[in-house]
N, CA, C and O atoms as a GROMACS GRO file, in nm:
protein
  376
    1UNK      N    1   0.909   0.903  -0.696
    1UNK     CA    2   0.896   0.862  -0.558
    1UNK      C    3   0.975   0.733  -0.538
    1UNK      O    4   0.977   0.645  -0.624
    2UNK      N    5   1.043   0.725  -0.417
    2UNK     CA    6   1.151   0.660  -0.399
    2UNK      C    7   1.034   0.473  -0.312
    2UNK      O    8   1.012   0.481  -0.191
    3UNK      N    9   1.006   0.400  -0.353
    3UNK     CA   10   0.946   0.350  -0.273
    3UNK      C   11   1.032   0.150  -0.325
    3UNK      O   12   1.083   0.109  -0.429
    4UNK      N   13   1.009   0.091  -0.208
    4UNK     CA   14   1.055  -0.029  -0.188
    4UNK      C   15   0.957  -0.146  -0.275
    4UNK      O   16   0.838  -0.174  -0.258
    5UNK      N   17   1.052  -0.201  -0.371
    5UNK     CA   18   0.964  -0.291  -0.440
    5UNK      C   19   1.019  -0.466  -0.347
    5UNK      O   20   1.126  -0.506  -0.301
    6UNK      N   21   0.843  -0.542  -0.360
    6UNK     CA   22   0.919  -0.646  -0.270
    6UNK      C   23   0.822  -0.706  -0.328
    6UNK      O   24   0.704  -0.680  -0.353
    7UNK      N   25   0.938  -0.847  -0.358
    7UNK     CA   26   0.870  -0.977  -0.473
    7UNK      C   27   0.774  -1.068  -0.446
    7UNK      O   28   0.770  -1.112  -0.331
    8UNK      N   29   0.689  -1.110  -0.530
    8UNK     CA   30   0.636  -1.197  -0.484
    8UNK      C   31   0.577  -1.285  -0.590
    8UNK      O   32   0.602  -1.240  -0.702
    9UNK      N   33   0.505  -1.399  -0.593
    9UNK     CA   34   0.461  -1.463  -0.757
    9UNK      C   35   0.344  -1.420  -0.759
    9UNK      O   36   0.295  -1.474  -0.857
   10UNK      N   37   0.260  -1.350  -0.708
   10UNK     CA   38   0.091  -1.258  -0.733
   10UNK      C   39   0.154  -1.167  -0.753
   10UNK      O   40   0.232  -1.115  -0.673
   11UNK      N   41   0.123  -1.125  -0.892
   11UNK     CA   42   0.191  -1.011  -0.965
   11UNK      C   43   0.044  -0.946  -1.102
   11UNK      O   44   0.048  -0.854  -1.182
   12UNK      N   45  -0.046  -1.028  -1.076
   12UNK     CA   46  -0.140  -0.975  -1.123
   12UNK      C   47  -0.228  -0.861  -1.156
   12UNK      O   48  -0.310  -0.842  -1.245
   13UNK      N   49  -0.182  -0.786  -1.045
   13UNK     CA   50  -0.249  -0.648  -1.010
   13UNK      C   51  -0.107  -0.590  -0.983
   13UNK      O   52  -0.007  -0.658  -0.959
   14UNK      N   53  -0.117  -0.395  -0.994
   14UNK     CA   54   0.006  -0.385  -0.968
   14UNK      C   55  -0.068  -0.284  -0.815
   14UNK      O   56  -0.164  -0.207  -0.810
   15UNK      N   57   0.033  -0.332  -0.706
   15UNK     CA   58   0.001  -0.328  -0.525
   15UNK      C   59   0.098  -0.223  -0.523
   15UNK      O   60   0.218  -0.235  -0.549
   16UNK      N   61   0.030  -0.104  -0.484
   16UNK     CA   62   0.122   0.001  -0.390
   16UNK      C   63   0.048   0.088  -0.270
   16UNK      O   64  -0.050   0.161  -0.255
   17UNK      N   65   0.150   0.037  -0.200
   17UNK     CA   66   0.098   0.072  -0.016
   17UNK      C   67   0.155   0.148   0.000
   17UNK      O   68   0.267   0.157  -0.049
   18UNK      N   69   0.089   0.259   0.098
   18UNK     CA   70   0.161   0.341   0.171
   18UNK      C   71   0.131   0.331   0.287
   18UNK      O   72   0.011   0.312   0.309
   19UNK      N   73   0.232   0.339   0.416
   19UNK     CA   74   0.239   0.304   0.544
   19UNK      C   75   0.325   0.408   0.645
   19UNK      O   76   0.380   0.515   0.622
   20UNK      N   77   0.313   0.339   0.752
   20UNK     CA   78   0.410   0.404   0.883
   20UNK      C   79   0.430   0.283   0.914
   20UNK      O   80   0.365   0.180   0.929
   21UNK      N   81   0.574   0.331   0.924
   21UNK     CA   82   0.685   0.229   0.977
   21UNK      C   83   0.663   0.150   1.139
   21UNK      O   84   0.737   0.064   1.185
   22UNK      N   85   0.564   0.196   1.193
   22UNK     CA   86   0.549   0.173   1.330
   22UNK      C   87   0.408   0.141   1.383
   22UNK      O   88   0.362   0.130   1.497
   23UNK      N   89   0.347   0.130   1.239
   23UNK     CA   90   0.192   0.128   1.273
   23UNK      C   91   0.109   0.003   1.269
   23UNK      O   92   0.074  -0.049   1.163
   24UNK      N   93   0.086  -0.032   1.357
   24UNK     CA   94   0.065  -0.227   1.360
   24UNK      C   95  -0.028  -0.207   1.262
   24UNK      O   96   0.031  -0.239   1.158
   25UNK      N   97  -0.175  -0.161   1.224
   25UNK     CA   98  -0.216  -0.239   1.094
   25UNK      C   99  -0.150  -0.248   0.935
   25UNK      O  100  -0.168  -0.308   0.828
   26UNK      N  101  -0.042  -0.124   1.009
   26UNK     CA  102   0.004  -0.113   0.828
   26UNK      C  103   0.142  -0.247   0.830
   26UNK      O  104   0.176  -0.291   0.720
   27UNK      N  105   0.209  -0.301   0.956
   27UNK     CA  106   0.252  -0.408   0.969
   27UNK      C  107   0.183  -0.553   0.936
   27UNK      O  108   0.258  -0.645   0.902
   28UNK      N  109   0.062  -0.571   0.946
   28UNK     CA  110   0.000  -0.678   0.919
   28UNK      C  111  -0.076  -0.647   0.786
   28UNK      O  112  -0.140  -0.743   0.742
   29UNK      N  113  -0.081  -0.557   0.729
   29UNK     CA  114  -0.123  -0.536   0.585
   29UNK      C  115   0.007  -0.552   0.487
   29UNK      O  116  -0.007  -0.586   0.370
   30UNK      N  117   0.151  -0.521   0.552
   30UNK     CA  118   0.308  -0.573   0.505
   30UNK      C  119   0.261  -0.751   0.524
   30UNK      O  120   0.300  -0.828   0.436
   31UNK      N  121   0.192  -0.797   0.622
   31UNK     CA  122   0.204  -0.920   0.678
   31UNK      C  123   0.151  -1.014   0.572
   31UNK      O  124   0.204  -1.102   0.503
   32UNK      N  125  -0.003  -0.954   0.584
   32UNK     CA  126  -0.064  -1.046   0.482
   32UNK      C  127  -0.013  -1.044   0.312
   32UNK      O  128  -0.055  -1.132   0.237
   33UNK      N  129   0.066  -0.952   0.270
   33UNK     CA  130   0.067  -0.932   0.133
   33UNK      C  131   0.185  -1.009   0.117
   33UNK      O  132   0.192  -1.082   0.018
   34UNK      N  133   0.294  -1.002   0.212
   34UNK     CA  134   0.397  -1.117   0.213
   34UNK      C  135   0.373  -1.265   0.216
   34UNK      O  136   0.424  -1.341   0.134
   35UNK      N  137   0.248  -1.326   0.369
   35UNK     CA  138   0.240  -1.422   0.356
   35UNK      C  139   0.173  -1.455   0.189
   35UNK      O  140   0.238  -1.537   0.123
   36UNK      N  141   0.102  -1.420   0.152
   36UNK     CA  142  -0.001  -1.455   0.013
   36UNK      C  143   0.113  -1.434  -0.090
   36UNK      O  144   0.079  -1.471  -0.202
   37UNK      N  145   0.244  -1.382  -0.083
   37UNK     CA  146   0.367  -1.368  -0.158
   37UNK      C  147   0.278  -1.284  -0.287
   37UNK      O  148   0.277  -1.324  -0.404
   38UNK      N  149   0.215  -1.176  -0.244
   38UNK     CA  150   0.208  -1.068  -0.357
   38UNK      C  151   0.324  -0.976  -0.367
   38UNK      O  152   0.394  -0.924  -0.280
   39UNK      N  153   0.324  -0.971  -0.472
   39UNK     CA  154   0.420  -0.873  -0.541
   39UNK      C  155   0.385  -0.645  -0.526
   39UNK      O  156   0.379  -0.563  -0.617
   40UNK      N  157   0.382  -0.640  -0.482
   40UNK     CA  158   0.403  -0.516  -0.432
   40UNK      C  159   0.556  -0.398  -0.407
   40UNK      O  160   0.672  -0.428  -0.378
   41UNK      N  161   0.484  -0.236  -0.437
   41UNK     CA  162   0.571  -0.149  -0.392
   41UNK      C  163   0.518  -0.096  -0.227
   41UNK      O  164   0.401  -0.109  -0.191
   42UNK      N  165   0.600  -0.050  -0.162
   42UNK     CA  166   0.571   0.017  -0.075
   42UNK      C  167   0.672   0.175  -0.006
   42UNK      O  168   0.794   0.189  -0.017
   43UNK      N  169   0.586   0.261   0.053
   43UNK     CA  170   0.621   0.394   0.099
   43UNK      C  171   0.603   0.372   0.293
   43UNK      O  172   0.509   0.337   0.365
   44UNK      N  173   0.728   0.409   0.315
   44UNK     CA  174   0.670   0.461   0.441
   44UNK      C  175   0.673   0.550   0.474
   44UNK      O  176   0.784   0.556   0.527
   45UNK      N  177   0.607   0.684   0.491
   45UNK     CA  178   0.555   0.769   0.435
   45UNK      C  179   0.654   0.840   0.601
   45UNK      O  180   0.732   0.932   0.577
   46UNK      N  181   0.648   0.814   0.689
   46UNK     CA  182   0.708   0.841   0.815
   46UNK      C  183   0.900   0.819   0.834
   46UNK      O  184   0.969   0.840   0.934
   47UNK      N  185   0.930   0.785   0.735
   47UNK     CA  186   1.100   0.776   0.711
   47UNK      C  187   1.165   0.776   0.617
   47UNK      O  188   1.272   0.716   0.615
   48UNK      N  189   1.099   0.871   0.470
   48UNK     CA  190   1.109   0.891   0.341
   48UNK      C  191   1.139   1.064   0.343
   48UNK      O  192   1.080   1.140   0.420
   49UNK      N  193   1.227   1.103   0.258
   49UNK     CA  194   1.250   1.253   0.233
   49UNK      C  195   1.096   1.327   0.233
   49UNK      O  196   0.993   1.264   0.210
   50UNK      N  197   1.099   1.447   0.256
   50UNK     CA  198   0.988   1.568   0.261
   50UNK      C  199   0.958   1.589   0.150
   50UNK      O  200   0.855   1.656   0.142
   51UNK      N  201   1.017   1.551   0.023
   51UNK     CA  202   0.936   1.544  -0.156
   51UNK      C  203   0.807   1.390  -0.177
   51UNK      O  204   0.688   1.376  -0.205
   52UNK      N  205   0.911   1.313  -0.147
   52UNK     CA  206   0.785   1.198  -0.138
   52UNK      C  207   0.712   1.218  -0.040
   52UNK      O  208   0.596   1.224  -0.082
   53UNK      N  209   0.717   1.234   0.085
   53UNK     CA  210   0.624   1.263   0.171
   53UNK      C  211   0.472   1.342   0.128
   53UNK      O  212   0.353   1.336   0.159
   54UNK      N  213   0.551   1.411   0.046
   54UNK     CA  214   0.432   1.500  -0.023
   54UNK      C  215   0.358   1.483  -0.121
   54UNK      O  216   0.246   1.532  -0.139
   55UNK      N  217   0.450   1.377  -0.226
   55UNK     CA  218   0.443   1.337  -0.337
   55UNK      C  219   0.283   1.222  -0.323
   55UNK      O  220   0.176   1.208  -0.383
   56UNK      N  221   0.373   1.146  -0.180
   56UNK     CA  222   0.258   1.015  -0.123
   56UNK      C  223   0.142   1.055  -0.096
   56UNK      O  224   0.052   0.992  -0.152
   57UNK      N  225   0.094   1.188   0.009
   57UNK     CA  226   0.009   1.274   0.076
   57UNK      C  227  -0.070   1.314  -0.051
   57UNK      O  228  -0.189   1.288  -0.035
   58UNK      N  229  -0.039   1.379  -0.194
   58UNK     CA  230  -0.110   1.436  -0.252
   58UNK      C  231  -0.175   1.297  -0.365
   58UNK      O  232  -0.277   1.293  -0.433
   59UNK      N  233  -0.078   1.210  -0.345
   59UNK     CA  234  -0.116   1.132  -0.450
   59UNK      C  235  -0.299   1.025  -0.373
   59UNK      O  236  -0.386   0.966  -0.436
   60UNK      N  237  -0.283   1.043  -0.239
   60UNK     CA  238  -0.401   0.976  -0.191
   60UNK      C  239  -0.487   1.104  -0.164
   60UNK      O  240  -0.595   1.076  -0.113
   61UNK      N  241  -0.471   1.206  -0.181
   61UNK     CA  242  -0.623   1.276  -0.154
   61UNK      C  243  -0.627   1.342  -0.310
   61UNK      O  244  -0.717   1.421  -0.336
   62UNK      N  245  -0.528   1.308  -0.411
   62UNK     CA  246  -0.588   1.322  -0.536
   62UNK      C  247  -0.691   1.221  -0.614
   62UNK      O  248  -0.738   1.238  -0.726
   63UNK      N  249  -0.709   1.138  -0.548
   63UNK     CA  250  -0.764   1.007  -0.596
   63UNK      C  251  -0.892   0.960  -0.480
   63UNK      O  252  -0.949   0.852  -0.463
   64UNK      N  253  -0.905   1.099  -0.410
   64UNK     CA  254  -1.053   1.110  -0.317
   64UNK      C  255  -1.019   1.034  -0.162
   64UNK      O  256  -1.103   1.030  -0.072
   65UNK      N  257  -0.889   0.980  -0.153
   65UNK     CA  258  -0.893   0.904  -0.034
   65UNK      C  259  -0.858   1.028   0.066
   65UNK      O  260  -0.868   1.146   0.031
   66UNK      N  261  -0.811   0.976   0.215
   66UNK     CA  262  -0.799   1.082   0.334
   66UNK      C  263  -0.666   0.991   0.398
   66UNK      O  264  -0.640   0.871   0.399
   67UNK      N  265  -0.616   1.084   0.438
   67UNK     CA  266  -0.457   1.062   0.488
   67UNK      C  267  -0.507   0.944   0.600
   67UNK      O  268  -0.607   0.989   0.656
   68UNK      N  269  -0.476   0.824   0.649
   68UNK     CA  270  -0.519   0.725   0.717
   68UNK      C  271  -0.422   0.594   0.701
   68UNK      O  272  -0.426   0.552   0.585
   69UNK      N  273  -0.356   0.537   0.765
   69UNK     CA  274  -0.263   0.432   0.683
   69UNK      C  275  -0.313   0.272   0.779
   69UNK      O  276  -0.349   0.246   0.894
   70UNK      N  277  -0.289   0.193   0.645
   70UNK     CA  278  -0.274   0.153   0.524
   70UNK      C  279  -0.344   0.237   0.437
   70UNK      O  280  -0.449   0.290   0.474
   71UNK      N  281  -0.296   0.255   0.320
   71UNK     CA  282  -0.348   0.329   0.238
   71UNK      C  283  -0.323   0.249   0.116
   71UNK      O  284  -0.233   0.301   0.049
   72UNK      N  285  -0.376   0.130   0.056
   72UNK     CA  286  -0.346   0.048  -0.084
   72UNK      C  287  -0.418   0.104  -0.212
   72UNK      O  288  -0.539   0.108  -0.237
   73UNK      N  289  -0.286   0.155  -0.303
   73UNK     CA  290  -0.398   0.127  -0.429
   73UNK      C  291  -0.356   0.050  -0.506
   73UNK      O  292  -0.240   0.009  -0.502
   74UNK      N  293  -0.467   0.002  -0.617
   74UNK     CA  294  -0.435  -0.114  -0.694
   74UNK      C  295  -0.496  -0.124  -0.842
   74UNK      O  296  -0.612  -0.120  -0.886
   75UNK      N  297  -0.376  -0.138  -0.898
   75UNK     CA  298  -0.404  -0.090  -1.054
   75UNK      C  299  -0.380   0.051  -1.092
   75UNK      O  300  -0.408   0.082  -1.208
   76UNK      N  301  -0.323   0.158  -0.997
   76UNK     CA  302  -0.352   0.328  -1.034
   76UNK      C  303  -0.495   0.327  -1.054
   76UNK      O  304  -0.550   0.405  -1.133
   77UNK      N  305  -0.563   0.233  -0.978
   77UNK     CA  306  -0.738   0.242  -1.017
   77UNK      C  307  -0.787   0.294  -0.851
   77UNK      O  308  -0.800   0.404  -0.797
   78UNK      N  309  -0.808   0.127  -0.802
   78UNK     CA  310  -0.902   0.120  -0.664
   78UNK      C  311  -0.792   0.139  -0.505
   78UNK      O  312  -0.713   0.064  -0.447
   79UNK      N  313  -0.843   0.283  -0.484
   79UNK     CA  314  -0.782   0.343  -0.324
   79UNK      C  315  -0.847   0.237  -0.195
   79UNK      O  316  -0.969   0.237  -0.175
   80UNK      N  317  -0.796   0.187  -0.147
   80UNK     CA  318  -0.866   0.129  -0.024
   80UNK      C  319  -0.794   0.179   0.089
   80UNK      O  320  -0.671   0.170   0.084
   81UNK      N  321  -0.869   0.251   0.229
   81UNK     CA  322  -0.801   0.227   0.319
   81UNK      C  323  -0.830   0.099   0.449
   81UNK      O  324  -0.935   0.041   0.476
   82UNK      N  325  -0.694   0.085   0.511
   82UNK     CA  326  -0.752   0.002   0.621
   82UNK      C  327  -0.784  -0.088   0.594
   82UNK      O  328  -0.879  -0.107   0.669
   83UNK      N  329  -0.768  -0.214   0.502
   83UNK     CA  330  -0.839  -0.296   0.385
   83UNK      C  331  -0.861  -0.442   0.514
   83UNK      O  332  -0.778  -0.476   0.598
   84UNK      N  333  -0.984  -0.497   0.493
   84UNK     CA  334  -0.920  -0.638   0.554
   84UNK      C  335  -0.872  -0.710   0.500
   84UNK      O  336  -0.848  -0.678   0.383
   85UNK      N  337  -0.831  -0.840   0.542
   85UNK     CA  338  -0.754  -0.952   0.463
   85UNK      C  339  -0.920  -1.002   0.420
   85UNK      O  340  -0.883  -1.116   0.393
   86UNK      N  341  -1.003  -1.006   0.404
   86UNK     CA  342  -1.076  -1.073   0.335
   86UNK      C  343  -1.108  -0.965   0.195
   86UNK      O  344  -1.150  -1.014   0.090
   87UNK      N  345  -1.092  -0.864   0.205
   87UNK     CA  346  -1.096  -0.763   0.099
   87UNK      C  347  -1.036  -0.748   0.015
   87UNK      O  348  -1.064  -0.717  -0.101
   88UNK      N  349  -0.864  -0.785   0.108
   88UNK     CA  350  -0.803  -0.773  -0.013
   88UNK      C  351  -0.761  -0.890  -0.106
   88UNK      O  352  -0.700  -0.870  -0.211
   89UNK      N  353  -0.804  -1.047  -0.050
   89UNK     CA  354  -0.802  -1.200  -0.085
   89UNK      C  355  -0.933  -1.123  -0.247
   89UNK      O  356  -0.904  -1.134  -0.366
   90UNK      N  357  -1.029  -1.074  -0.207
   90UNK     CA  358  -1.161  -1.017  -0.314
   90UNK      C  359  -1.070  -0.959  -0.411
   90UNK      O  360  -1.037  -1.024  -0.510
   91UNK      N  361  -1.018  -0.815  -0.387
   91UNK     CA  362  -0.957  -0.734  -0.498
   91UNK      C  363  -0.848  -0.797  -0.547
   91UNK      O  364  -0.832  -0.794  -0.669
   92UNK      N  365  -0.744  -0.870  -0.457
   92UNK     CA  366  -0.622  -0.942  -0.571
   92UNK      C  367  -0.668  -1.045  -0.617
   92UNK      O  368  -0.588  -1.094  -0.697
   93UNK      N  369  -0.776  -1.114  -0.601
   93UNK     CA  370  -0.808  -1.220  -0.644
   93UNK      C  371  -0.728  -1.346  -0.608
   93UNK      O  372  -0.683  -1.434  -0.681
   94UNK      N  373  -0.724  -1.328  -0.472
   94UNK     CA  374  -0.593  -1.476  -0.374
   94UNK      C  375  -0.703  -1.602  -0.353
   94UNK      O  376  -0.668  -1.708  -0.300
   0.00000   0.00000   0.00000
């Protein structure tokens, strides 16, 4: 899966989002993980070829979540959707 890696010095956990390119919470979940300069991949699941599309889709309802974006997981462990910024300050440990 073709997805955008973007730097940051919180590199502790490994952060991969999946999003829509047009979807204000999945913009301010881009927002907060930038301002806190975590280190993260990301998908936008709405302007990516029809293999990842599918690839993204199966990989969150293989892991019990439901198609909904933001869609973060962290570690290949914990699925969160919709996360708040106080949730996710808890799980990355910011």
């Amino acid at each position: 899966m073709q997805t955008v890696k973007v730097p940051g010095k919180h590199n502790k956990h490994k952060v991969l989002l999946y999003a829509i390119s047009t979807c204000g919470w999945c913009k301010r979940a881009k927002n907060f993980l930038n301002e806190n300069s975590v280190q993260y991949d990301y998908l936008d699941i709405d302007t990516c070829n029809a293999e990842d599309k599918n690839k993204s889709m199966n990989d969150i309802l293989s892991r019990g979540g439901r198609l909904a974006y933001p869609t973060i997981i962290v570690d290949d462990e914990l699925l969160l959707t919709g996360p708040t910024p106080e949730k996710l300050r808890e799980v990355l440990e910011l």
